[in-house]
Legacy VTK file of the C-alpha trace (Angstrom):
# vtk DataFile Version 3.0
C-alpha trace
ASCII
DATASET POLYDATA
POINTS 82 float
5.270 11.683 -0.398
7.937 9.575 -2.094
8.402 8.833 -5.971
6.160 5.663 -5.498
3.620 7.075 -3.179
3.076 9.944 -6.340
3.387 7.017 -9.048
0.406 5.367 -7.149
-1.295 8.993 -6.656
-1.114 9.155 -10.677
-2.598 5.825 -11.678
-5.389 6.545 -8.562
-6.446 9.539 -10.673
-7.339 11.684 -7.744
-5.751 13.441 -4.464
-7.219 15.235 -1.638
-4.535 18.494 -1.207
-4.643 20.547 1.449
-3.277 23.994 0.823
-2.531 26.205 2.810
-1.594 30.306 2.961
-1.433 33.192 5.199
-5.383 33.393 5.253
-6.605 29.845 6.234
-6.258 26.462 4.645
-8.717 24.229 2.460
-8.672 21.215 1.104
-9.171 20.977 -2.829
-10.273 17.625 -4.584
-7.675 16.717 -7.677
-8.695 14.986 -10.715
-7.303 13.718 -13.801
-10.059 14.144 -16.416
-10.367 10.245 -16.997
-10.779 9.598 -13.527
-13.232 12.485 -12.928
-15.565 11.154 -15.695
-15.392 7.581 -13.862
-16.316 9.357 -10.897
-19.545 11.966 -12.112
-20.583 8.576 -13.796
-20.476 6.168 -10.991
-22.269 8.783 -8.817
-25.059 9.795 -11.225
-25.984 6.130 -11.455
-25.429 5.307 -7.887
-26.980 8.483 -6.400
-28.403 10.823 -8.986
-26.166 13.537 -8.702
-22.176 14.405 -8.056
-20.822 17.204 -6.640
-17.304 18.564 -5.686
-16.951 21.685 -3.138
-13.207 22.640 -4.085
-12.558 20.476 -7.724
-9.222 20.960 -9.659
-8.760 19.171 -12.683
-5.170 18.348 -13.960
-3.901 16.418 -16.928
-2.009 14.080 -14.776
-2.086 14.181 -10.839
1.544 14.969 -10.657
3.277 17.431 -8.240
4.179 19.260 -10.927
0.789 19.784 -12.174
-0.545 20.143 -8.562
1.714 22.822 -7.834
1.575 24.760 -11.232
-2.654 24.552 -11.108
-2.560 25.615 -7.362
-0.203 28.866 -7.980
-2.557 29.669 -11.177
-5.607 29.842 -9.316
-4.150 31.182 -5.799
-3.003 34.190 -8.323
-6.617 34.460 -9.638
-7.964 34.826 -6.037
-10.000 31.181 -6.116
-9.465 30.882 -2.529
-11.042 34.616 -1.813
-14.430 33.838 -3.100
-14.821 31.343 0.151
LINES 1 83
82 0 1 2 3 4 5 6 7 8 9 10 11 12 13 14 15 16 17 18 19 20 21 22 23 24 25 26 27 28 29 30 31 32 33 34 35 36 37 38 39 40 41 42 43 44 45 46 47 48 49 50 51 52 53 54 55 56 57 58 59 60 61 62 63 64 65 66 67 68 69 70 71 72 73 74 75 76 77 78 79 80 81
């Protein structure tokens, strides 16, 4: 993705990311916390419940923060409990 494609990523609040590693690939929901909120909220009231297989919350959906969040919790072993 380009600079603007991220800049619209940010505002959005949320990115599907598909990472990927020597053992398999999965895709992981990203959140900002603001956006996340919007979204438990508009589900509880719309359905009664939210859920999120693969949720990783960020301060800002950046590539930066992406990248920095994924390498924390590929070297925690998040993906091995799947």
């Amino acid at each position: 993705m380009d600079e603007f494609d991220w800049s619209v990523q940010e505002a959005k609040g949320w990115l599907d990311v598909t990472v990927a590693w020597d053992g398999g690939r999965r895709v992981v929901e990203v959140y900002d916390p603001v956006r996340l909120a919007q979204s438990v909220a508009s589900d509880v009231a719309r359905i009664g419940r939210f859920t999120a297989r693969r949720l990783l919350v960020v301060p800002r959906v950046t590539p930066e923060n992406i990248e920095a969040a994924i390498t924390a919790i590929a070297d925690e072993s998040f993906f091995a409990h799947e």
